[in-house]
TORBA-559261 format. One line per 8 residues: number of its first residue (from 1); their letters; for each residue x, y, z of N, C-alpha, C. Coordinates in Angstrom, 1 decimal, always signed. Layout:
NUM	a	X:Y:Z:X:Y:Z:X:Y:Z | ...
***
This chain:
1	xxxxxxxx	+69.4:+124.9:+126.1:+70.9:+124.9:+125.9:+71.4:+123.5:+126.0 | +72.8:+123.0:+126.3:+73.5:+121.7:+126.0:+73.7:+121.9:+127.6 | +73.9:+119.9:+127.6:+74.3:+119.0:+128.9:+75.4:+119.6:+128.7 | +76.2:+119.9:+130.3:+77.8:+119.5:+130.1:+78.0:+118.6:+130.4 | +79.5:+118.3:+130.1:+80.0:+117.3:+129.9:+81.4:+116.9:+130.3 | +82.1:+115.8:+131.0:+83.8:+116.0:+131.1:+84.5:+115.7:+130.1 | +85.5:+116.6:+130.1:+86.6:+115.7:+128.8:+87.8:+115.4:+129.8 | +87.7:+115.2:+130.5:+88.9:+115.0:+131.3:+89.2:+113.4:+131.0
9	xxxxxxxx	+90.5:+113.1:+130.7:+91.0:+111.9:+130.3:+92.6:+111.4:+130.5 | +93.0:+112.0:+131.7:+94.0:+111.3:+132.2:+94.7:+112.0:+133.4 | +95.3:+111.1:+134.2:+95.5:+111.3:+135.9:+95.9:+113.0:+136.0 | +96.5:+113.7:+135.4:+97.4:+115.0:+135.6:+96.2:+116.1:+134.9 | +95.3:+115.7:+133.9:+94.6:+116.4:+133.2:+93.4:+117.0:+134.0 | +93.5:+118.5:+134.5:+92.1:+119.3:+135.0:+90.7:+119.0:+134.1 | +89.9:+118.7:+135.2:+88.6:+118.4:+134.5:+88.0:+119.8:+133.8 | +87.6:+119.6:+132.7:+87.0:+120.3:+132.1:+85.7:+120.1:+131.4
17	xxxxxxxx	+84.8:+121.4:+131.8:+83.3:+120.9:+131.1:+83.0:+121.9:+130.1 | +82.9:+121.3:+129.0:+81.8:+122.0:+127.7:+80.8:+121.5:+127.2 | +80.0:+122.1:+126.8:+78.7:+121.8:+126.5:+78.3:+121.0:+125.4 | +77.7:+119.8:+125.4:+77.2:+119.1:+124.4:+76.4:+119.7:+123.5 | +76.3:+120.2:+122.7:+75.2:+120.6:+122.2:+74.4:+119.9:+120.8 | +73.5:+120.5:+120.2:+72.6:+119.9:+119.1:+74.1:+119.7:+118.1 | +73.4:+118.6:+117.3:+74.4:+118.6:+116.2:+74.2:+119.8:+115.4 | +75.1:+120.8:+114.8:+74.5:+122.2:+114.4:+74.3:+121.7:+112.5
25	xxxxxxxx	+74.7:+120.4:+112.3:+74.8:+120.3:+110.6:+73.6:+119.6:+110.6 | +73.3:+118.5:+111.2:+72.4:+117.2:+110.7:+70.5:+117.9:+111.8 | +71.0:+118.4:+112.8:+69.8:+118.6:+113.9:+69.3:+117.4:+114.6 | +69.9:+116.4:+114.7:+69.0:+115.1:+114.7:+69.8:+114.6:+115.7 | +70.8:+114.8:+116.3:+71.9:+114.3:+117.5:+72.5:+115.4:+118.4 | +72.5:+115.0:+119.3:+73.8:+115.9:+120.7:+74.9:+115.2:+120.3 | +75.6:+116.0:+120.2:+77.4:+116.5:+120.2:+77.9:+115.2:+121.1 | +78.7:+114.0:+121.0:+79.2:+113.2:+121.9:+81.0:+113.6:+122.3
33	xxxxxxxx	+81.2:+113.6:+123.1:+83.0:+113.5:+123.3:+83.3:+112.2:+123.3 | +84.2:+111.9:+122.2:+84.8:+110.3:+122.1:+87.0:+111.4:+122.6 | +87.5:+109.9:+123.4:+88.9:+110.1:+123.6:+89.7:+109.2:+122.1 | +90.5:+109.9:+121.4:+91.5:+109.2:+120.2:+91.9:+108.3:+120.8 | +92.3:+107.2:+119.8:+92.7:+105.9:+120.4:+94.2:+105.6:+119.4 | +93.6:+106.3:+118.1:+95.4:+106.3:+117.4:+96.4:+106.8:+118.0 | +97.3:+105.9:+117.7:+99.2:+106.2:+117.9:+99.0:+107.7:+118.4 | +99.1:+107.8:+117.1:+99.8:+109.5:+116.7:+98.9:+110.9:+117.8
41	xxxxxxxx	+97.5:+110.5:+117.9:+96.5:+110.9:+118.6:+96.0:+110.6:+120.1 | +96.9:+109.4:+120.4:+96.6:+108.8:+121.5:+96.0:+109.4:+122.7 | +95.0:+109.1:+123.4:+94.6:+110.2:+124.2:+93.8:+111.1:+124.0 | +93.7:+112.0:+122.7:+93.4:+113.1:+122.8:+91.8:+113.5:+122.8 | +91.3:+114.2:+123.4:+89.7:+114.3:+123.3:+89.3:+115.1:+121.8 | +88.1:+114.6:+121.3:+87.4:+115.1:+120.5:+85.8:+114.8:+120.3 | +85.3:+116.0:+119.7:+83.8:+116.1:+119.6:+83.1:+116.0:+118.6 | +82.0:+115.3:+118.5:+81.6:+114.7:+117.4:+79.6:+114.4:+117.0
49	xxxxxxxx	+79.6:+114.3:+116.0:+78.1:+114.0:+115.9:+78.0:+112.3:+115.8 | +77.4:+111.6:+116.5:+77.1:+110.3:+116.8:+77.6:+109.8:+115.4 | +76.3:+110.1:+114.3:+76.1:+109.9:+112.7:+77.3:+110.0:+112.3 | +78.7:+110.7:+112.7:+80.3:+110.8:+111.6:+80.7:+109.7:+111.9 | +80.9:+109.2:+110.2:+81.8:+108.3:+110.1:+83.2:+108.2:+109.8 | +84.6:+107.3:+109.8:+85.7:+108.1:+109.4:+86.1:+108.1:+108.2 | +84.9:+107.3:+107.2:+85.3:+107.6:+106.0:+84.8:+108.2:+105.0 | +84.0:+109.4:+106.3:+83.6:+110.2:+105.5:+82.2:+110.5:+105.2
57	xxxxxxxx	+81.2:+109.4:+105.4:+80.3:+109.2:+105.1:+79.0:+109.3:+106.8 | +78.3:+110.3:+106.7:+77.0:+110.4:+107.8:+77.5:+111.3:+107.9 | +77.1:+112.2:+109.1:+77.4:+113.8:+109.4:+79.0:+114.1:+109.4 | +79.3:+115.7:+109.0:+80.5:+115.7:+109.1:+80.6:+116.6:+109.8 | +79.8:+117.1:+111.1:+80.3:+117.5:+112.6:+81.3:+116.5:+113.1 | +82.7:+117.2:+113.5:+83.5:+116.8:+114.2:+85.0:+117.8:+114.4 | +85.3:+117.9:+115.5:+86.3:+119.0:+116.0:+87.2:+118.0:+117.3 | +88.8:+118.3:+117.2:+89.6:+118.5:+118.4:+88.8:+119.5:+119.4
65	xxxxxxxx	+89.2:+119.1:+120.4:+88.9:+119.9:+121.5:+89.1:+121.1:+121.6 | +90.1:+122.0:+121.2:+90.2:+122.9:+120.6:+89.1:+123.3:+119.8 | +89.2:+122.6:+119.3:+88.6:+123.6:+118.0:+87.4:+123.8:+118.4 | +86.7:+122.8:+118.9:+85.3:+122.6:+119.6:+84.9:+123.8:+120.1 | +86.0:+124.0:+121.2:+86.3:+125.4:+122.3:+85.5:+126.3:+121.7 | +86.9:+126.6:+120.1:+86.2:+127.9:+119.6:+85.4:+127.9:+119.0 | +84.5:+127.2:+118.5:+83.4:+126.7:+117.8:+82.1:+127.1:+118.8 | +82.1:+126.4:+119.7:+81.6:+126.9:+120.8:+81.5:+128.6:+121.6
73	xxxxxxxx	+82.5:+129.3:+121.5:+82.9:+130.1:+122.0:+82.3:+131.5:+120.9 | +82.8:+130.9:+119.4:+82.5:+131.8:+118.6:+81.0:+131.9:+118.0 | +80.6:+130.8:+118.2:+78.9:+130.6:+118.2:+78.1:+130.7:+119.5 | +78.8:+131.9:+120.5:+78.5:+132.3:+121.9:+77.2:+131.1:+123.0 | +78.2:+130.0:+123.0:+78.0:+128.7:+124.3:+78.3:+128.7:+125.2 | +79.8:+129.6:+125.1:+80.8:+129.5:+125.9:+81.3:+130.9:+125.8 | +82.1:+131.2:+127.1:+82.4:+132.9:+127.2:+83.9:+132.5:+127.4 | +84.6:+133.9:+127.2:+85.9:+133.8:+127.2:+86.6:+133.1:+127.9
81	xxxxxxxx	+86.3:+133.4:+129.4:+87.2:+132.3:+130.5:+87.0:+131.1:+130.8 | +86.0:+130.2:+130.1:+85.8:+129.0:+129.9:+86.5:+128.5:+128.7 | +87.0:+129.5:+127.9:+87.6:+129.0:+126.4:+89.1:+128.9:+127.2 | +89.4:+129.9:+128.2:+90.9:+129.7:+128.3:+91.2:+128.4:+129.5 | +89.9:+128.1:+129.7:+90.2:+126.9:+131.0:+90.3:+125.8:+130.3 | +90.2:+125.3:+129.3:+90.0:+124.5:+128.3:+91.4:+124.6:+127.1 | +91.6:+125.9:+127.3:+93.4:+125.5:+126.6:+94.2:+125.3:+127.2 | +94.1:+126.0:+128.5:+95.0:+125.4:+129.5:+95.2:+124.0:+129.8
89	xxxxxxxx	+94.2:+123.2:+130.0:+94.2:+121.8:+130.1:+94.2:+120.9:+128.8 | +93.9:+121.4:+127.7:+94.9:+120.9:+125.8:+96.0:+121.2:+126.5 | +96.2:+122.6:+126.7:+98.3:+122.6:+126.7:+99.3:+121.7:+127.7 | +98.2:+121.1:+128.9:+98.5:+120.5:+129.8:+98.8:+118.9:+129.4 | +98.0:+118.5:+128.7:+97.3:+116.9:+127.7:+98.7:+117.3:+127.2 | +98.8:+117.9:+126.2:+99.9:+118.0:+125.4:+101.2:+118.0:+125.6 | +101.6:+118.5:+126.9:+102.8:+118.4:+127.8:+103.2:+117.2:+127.9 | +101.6:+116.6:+128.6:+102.4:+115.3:+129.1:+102.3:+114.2:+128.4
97	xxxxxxxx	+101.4:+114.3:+126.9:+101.8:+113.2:+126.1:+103.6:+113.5:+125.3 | +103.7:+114.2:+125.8:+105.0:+114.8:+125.0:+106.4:+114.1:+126.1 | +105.7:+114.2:+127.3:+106.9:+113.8:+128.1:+106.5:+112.4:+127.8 | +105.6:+111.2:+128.0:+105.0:+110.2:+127.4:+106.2:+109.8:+126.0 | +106.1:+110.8:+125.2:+106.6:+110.3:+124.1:+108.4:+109.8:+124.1 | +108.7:+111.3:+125.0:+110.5:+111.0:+125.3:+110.2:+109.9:+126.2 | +109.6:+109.1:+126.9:+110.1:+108.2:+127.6:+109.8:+106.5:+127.1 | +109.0:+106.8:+125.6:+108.6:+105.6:+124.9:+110.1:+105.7:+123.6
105	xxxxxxxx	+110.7:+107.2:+123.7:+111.8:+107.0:+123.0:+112.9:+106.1:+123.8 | +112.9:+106.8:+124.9:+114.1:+106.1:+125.3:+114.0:+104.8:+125.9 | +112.2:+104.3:+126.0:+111.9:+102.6:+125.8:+112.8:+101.8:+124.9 | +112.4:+102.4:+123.6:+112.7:+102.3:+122.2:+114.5:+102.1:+122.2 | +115.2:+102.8:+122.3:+116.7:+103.1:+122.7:+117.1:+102.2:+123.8 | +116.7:+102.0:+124.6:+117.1:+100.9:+125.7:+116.5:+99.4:+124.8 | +115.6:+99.2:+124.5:+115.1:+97.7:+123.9:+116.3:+97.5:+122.3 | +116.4:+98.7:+121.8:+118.0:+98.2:+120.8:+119.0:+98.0:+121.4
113	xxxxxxxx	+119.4:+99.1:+122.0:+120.7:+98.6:+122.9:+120.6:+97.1:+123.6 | +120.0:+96.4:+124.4:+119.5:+95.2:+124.8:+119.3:+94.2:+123.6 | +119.1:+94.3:+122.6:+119.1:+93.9:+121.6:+120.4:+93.4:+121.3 | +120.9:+94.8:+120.8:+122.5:+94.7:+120.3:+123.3:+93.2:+121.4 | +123.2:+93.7:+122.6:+124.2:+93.3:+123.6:+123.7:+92.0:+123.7 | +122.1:+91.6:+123.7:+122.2:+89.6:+123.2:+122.6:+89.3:+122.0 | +122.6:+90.0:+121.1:+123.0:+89.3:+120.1:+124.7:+89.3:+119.8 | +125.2:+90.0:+120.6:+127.0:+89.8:+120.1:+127.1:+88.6:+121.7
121	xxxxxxxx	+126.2:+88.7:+122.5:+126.4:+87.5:+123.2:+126.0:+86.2:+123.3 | +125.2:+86.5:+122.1:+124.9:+85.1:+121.2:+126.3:+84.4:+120.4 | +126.6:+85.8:+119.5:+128.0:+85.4:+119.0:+129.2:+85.0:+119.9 | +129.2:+85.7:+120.8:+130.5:+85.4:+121.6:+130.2:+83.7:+121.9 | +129.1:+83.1:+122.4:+128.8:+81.8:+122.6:+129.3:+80.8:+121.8 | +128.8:+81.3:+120.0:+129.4:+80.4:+119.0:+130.9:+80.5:+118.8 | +131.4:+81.6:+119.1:+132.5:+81.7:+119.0:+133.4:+81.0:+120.0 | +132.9:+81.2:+121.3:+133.5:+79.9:+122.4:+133.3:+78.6:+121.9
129	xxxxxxxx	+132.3:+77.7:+121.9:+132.2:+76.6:+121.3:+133.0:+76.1:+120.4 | +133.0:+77.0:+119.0:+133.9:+76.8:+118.0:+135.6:+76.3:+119.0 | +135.9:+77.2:+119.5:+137.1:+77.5:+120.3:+137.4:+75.7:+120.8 | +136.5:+75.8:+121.6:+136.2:+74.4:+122.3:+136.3:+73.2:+121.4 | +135.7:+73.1:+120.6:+136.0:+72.2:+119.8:+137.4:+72.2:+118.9 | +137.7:+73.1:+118.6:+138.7:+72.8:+118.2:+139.8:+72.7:+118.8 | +140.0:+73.5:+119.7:+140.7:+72.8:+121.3:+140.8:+71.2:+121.2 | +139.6:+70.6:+121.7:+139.0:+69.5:+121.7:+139.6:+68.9:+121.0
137	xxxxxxxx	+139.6:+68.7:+119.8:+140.5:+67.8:+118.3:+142.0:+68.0:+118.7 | +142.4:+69.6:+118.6:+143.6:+69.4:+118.7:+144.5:+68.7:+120.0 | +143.7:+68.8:+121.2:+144.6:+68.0:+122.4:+144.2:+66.5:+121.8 | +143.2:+66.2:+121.1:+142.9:+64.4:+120.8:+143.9:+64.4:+119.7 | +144.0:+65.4:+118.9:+145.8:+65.2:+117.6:+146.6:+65.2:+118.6 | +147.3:+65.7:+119.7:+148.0:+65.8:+120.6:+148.4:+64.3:+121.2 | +147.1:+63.9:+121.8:+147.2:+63.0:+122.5:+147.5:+61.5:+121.9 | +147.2:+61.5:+120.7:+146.9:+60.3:+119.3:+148.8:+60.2:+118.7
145	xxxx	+149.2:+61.4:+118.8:+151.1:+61.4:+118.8:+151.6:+61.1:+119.4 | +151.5:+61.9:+120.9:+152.4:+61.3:+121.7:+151.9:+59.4:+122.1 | +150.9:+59.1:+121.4:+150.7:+57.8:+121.8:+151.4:+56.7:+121.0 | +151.7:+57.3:+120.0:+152.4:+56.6:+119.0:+154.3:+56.5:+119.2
***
C-alpha cells in the first residue's frame, strides 16, 4: 500500500493524512503533494506524479486535493470517513483563504484611499506656493508704489 503523508499547510488548517500512492498512469513514481504557489491558488494543496509537467508534457497524474480524496476513495485507499476528514479541512483552507482575500481587499481600498489623500496633498502644496508667490510680487508691487 502507500506512505501517508501531511497536507496540512497553514496555522488554522487540521492535519490531514492521505496516502501517497504509485503513480496509477506512468507506474514508475509515488504520488508527491506539492502546496500552489499561484495568486489565484495560493496555498492550496495538490497531488501529483513527480514526471507532470505544466505544460503538459511527462505524466499527466495530477489532482486538487479534493479530487485526490475521491480518486483515492473511489479506487478504495481510502474509506468514507477519511474522505470526509479531508473535506472538512478543504472547506476549512477555503474559508480562510477567503477571509485572507477580504482583508487583501480592503489592503487594496485603504492603499487607494492613501493614495488619493497624498496626492490632493501634493496639490494643495503647489497650490500654496503658487499663493505665496504671488503674494510675494504683489506686496513687492505694493511696496515699489508706495515708494515712489
Amino acid at each position: 500500500m502507500a506512505t501517508p503523508s501531511s497536507s496540512c499547510s497553514g496555522g488554522r488548517r487540521k492535519k490531514v493524512q492521505l496516502p501517497l500512492i504509485q503513480c496509477p498512469l506512468c507506474k514508475e513514481n509515488t504520488v508527491v503533494v506539492r502546496t500552489s504557489r499561484t495568486p489565484t491558488n495560493l496555498g492550496r494543496i495538490f497531488y501529483t506524479c513527480p514526471d507532470h509537467e505544466k505544460d503538459g508534457s511527462g505524466c499527466n497524474f495530477w489532482y486538487w486535493e479534493e479530487g485526490y480524496m475521491k480518486y483515492l476513495k473511489r479506487n478504495g485507499f481510502i474509506d468514507g470517513e477519511e474522505a470526509t476528514e479531508v473535506k472538512k479541512a478543504a472547506e476549512l483552507k477555503n474559508a480562510s483563504k477567503f477571509d485572507g482575500d477580504v482583508v487583501l481587499r480592503q489592503d487594496d481600498e485603504l492603499k487607494k484611499a492613501l493614495t488619493d489623500v497624498v496626492s490632493i496633498g501634493r496639490e494643495l502644496v503647489v497650490v500654496m506656493k503658487l499663493m505665496l508667490v504671488v503674494g510675494s510680487i504683489g506686496v513687492s508691487l505694493l511696496v515699489g508704489i508706495m515708494m515712489k
